[in-house]
Backbone as CSV, one residue per row, in Angstrom:
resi,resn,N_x,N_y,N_z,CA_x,CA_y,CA_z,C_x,C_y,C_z
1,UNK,103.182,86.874,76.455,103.035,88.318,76.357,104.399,88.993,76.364
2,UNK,104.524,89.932,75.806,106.043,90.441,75.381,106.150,91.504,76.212
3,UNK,105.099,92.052,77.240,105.267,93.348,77.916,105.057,92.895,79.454
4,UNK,105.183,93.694,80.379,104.542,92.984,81.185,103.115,93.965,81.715
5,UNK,101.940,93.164,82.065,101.142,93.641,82.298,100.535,94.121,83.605
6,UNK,100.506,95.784,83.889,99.616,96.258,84.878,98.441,95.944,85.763
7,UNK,98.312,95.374,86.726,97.002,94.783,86.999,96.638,95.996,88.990
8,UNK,95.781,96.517,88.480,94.905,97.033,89.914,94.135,95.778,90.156
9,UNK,93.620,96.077,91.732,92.590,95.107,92.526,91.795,96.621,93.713
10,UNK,90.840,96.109,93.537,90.130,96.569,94.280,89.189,95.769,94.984
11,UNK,89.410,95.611,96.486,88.627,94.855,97.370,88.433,94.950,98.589
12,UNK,87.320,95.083,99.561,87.626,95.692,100.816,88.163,94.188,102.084
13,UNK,88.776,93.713,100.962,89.134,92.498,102.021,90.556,92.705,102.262
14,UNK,91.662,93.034,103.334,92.979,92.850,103.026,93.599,91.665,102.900
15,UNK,93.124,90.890,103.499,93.950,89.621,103.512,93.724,88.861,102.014
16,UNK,92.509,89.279,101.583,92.033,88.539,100.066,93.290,89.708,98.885
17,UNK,93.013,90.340,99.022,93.768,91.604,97.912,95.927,91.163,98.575
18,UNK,95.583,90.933,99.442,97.318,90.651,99.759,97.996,89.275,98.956
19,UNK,96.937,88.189,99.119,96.953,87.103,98.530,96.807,87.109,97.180
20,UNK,96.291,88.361,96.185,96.565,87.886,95.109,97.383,88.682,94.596
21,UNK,97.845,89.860,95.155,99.484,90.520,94.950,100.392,89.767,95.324
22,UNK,100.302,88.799,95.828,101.499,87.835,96.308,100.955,86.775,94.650
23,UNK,100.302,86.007,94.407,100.336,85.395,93.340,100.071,86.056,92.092
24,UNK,99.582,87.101,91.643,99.492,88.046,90.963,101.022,88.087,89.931
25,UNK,101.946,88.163,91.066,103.206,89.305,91.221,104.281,87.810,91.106
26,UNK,103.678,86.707,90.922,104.497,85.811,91.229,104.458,85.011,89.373
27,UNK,103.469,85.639,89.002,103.464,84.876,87.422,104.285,86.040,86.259
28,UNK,104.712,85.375,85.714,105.590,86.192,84.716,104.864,86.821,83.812
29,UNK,105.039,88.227,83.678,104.681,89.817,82.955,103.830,90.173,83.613
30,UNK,103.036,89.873,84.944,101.952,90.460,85.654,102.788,90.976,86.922
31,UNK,102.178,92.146,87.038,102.986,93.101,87.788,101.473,93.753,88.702
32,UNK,101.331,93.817,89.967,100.376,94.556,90.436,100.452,96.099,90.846
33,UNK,100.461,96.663,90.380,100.389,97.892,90.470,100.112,99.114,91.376
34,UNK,98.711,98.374,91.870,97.426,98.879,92.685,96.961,97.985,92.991
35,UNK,96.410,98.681,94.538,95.660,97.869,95.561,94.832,98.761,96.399
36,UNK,93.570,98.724,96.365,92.510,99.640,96.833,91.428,98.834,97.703
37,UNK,91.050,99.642,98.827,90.088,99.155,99.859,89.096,99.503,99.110
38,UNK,88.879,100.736,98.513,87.474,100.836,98.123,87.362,101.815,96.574
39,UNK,86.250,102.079,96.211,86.201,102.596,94.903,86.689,103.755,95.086
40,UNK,86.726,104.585,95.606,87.078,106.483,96.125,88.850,106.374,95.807
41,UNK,89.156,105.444,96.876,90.419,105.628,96.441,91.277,104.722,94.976
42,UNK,90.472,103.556,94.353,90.633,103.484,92.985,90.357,104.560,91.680
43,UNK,89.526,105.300,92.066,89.716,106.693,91.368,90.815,107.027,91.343
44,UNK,91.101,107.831,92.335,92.348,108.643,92.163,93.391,108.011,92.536
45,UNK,93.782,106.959,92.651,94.390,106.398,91.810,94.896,105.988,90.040
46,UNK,93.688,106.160,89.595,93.475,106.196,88.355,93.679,107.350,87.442
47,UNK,93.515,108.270,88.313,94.260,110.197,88.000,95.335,110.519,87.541
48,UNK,96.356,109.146,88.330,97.394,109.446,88.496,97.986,108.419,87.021
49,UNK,97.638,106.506,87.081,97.907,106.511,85.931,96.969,104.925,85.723
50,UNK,96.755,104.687,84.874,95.770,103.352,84.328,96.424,102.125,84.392
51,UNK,95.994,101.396,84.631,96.468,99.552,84.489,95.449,99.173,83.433
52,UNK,96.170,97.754,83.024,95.436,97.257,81.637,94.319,96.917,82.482
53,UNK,94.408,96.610,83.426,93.706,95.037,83.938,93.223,95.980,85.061
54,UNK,91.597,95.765,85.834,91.234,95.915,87.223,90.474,94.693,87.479
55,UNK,91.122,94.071,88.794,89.901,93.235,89.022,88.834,93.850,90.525
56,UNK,87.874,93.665,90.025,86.390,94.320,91.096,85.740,93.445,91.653
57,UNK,85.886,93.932,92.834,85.055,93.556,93.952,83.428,93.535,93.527
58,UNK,82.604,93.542,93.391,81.315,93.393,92.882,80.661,94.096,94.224
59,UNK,80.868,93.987,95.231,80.288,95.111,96.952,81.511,95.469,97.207
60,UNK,81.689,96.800,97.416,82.515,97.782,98.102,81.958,98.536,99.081
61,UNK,82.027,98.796,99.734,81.946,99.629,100.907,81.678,101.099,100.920
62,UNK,81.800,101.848,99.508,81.564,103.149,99.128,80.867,103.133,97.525
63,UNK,81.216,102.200,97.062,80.657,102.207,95.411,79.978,100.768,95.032
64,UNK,78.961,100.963,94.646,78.376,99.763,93.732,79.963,99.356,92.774
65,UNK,80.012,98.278,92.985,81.113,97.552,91.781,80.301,97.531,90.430
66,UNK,78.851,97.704,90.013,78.339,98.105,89.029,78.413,99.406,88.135
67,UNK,78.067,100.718,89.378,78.186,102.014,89.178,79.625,102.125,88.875
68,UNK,81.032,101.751,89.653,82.093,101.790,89.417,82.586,101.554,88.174
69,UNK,82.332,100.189,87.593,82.540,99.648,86.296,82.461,100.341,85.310
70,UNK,81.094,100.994,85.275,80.514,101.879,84.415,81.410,103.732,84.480
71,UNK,81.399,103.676,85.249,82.530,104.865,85.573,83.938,104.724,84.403
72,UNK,84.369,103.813,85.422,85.539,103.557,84.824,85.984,103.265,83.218
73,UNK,84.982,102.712,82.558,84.779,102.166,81.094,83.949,103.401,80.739
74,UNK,83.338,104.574,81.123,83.269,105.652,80.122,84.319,106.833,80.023
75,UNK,85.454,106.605,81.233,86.645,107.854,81.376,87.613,106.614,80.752
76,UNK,88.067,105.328,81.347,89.258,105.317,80.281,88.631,103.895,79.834
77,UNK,88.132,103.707,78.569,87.585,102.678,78.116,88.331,101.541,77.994
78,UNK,90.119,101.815,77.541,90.979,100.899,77.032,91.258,99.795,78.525
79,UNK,90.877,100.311,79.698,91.203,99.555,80.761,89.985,98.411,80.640
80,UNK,90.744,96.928,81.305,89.771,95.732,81.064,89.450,95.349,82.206
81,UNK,88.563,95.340,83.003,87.824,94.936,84.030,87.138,93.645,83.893
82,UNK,87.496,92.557,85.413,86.973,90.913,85.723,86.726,91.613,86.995
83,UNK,85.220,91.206,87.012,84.770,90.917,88.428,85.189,89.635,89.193
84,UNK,84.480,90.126,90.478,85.407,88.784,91.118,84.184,89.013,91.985
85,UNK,83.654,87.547,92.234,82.573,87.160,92.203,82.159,85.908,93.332
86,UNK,81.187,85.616,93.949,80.937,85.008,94.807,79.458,83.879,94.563
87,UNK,79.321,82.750,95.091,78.106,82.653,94.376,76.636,83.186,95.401
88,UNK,75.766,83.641,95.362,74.702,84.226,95.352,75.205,85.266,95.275
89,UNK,76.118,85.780,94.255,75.890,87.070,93.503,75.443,87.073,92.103
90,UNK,74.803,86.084,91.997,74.304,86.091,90.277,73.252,87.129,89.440
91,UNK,72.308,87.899,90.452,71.465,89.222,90.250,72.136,89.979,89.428
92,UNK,73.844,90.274,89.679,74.445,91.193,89.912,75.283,91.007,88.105
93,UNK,75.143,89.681,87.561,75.992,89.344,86.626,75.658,90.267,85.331
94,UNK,74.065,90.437,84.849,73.514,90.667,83.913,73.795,92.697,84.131
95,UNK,74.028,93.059,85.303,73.912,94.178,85.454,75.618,94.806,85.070
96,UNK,76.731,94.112,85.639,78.084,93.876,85.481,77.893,94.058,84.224
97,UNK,77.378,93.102,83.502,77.848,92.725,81.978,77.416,94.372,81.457
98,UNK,76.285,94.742,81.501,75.486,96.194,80.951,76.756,97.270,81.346
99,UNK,77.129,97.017,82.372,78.298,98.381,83.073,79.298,97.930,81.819
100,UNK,79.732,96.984,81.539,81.171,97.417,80.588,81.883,96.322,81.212
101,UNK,81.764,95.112,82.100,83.124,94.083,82.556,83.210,92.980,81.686
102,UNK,84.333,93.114,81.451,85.123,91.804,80.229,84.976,90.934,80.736
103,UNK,84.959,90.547,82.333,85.524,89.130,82.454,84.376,88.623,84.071
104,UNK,83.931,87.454,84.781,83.898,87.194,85.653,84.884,86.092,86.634
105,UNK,85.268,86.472,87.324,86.360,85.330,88.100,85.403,84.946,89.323
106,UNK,85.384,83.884,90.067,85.278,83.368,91.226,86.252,83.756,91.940
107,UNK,86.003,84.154,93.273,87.145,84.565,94.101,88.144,83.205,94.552
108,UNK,87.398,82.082,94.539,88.399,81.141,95.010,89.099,79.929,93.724
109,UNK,88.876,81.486,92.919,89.862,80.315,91.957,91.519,79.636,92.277
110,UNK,91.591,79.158,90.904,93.123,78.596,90.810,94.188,79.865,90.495
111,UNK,95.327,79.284,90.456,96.089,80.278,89.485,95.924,79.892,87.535
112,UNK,95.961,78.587,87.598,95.776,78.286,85.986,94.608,79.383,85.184
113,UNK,93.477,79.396,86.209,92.391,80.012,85.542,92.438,81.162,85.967
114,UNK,93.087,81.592,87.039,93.673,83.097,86.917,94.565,83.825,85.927
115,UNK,94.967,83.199,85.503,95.996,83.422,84.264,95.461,83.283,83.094
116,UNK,94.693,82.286,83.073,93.573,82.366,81.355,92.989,83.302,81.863
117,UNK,91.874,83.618,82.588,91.174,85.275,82.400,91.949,86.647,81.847
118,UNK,93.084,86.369,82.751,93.820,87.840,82.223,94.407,87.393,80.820
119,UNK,94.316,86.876,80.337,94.994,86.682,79.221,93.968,86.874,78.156
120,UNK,93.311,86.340,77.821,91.988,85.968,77.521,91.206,87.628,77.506
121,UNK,91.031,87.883,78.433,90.619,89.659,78.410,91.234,90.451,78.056
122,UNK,92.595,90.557,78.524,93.825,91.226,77.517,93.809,91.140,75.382
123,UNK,93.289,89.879,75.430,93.329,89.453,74.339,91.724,90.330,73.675
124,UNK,90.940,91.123,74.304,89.698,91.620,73.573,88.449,90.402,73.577
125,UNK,88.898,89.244,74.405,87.450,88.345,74.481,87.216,88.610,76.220
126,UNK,85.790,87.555,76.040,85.087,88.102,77.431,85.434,86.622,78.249
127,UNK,85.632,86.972,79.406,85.710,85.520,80.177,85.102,84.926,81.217
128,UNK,84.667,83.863,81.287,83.723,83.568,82.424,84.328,82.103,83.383
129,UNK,84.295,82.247,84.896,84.603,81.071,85.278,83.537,80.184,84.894
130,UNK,84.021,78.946,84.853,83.239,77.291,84.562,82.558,77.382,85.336
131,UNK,82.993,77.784,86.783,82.039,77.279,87.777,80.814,77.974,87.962
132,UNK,81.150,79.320,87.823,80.187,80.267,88.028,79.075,79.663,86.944
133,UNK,79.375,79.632,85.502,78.403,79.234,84.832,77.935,78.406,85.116
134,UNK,78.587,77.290,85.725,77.451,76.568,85.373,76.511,76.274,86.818
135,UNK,77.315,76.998,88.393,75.980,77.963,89.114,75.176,78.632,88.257
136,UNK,75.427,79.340,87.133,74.270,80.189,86.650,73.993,79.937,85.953
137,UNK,74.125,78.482,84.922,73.008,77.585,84.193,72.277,76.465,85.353
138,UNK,72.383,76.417,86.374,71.554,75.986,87.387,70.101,77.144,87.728
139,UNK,71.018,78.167,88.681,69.845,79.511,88.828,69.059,79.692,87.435
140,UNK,69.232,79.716,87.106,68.717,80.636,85.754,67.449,79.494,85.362
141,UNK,67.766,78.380,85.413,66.825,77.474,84.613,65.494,77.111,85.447
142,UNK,65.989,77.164,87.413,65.471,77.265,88.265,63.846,78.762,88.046
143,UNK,64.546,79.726,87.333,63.618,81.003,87.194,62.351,80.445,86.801
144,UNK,62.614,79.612,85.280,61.124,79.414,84.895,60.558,80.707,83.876
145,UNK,61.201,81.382,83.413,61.331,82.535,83.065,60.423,82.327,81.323
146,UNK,59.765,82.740,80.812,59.312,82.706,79.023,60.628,82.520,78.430
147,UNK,60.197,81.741,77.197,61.207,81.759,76.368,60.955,82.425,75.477
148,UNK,62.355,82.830,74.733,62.630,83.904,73.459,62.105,83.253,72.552
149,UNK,62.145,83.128,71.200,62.356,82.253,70.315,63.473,83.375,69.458
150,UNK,64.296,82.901,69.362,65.763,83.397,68.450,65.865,82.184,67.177
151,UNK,66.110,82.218,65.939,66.289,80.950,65.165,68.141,81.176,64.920
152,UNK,68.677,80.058,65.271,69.687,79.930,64.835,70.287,78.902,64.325
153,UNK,71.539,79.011,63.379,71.915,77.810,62.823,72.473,76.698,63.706
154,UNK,72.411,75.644,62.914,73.621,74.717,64.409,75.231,75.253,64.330
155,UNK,75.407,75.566,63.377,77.371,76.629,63.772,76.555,77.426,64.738
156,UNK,76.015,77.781,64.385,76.100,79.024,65.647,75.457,78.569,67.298
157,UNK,74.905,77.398,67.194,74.446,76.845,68.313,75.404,76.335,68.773
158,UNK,76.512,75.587,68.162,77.253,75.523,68.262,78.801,76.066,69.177
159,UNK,79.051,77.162,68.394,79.844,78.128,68.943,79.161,78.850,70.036
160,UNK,77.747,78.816,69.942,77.322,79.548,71.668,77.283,78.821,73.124
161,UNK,76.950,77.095,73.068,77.585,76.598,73.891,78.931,76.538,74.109
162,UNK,79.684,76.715,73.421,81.309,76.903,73.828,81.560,78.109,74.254
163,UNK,80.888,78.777,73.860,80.601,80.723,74.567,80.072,80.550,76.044
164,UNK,79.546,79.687,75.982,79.047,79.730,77.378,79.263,78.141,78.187
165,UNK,80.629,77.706,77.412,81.584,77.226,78.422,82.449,77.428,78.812
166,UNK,82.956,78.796,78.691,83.714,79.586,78.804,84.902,79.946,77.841
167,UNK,84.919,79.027,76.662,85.927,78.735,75.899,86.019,80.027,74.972
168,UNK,87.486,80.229,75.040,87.977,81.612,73.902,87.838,81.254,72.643
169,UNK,88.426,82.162,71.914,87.792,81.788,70.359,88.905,81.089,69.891
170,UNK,90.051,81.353,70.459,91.300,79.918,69.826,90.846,78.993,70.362
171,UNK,90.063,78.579,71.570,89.458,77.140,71.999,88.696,76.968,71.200
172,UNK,87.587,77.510,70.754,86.477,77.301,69.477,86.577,76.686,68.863
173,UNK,87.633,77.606,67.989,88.516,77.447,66.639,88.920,76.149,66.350
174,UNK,89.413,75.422,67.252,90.329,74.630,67.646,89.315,73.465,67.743
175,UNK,88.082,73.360,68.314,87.583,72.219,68.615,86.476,72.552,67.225
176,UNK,86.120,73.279,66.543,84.910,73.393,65.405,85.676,73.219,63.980
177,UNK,87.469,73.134,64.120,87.637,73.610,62.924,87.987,74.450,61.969
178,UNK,88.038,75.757,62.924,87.225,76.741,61.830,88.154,78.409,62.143
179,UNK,88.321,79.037,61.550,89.349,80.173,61.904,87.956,81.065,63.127
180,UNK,89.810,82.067,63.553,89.448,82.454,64.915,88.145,83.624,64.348
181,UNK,88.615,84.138,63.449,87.832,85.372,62.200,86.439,84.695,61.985
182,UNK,86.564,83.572,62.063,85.284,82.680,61.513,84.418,82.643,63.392
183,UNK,85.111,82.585,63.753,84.247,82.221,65.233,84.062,83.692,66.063
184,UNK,84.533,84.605,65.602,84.265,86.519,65.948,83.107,86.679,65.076
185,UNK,83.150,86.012,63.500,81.575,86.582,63.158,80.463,85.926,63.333
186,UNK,80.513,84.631,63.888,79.602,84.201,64.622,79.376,84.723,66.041
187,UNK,80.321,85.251,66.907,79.590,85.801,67.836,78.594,87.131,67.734
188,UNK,79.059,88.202,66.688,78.503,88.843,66.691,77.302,88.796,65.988
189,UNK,77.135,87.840,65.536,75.787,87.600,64.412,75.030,86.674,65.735
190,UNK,75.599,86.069,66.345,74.728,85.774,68.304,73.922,87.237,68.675
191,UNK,75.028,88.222,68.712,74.401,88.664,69.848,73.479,90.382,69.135
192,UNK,74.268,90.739,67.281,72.618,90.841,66.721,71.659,90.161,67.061
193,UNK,71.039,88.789,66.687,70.290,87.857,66.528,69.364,88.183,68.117
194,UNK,70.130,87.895,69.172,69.252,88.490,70.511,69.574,89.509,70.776
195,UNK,70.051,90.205,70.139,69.382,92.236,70.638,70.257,92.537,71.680
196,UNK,71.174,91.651,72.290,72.253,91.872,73.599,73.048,92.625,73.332
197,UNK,73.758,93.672,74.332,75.114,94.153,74.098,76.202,93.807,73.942
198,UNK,76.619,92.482,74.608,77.943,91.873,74.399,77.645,90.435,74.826
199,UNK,78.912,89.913,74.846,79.126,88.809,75.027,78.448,88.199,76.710
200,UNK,78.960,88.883,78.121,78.055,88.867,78.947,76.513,88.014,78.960
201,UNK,76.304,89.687,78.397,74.632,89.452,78.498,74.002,88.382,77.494
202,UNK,75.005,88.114,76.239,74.375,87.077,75.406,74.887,85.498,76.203
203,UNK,75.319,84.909,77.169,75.613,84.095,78.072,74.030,83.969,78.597
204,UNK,73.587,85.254,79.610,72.534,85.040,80.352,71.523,84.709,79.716
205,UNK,71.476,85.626,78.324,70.352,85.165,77.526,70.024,83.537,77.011
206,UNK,71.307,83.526,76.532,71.123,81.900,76.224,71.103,80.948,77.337
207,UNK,71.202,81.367,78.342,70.957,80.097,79.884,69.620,80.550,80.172
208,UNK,69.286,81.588,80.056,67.652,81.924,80.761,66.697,81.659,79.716
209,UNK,66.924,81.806,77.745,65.738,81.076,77.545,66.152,80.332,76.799
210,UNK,67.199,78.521,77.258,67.053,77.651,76.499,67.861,77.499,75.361
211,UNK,68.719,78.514,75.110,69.291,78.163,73.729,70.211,77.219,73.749
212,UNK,70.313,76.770,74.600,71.618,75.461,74.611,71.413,74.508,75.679
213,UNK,71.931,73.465,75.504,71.484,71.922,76.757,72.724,72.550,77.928
């Protein structure tokens, strides 16, 4: 990255939000900016001036990290929001995704995969930890839930298990073959095809009815 990039956190944990301004602040062009106990004061904060990057607490102490999201992505849209995430918060994923968040992180990630998310979301794709998914291709299959019937090709069955292995579209690209342009109009011809808003919610869809092993 040729600039360096802005990153807020919002979390009512201090010792968790200290720890990742200390590694945050320790990788080259990421700069932390902001650091907020709770949503009230990430507002106005935000008055004053925007970061590319927020990562959200998913429970705050004054704001749904849902309601927040959604806030935030209809006043300044260009900002990119990763939840940060715990597991038995999976209720919460499909609702995240509807608010407007680019990305999900596990709170006890690495730095490697801290650094692909922001990058990766910076970059206009959506990102999901491994782990989380594949907690939530466990839950999900556990539901028992009807299935859709969606018809799709195998490229595109294809490229949606790698969508929902978390892989970006230069990973795609890269393992199918096939340009990055070529693997953007297959996602969006995904998530026409199931009626979803984004990338998110076309994840849950395809773990809850079946579209992929």
């Amino acid at each position: 990255m040729n600039k360096n990039v802005q990153i807020a956190i919002v979390d009512d944990h201090q010792i968790f939000r200290t720890g990742m301004e200390v590694i945050i602040n320790g990788i080259p062009n990421f700069n932390i900016t902001g650091s907020f106990p709770d949503g009230g004061s990430l507002l106005q904060g935000l008055k004053i001036s925007q970061p590319d990057l927020i990562f959200m607490d998913i429970k705050l102490p004054d704001y749904s990290g849902i309601d927040l999201t959604r806030t935030i992505k209809q006043k300044y849209p260009s900002v990119k929001i990763i939840a940060l995430t715990m597991f038995g918060e999976i209720e919460y994923f499909n609702k995240m995704g509807d608010a407007g968040a680019d990305g999900f992180l596990m709170k006890n990630t690495d730095i490697p995969e801290l650094e692909k998310a922001i990058k990766n979301v910076l970059n206009g794709e959506a990102y999901f930890a491994k782990e989380f998914l594949g907690y939530l291709n466990l839950k999900t299959k556990s539901v028992g839930q009807p299935l859709v019937q969606v018809h799709l090709s195998e490229r595109e069955k294809e490229v949606l298990k790698l969508i929902c292995d978390g892989d970006s579209n230069n990973e795609i690209a890269e393992k199918l073959f096939i340009s990055t342009h070529t693997v953007d109009g297959h996602r969006r011809n995904l998530i026409q095809k199931t009626g979803v808003k984004n990338t998110p919610n076309l994840v849950m869809f395809a773990l809850k009815n079946g579209l992929i092993e």
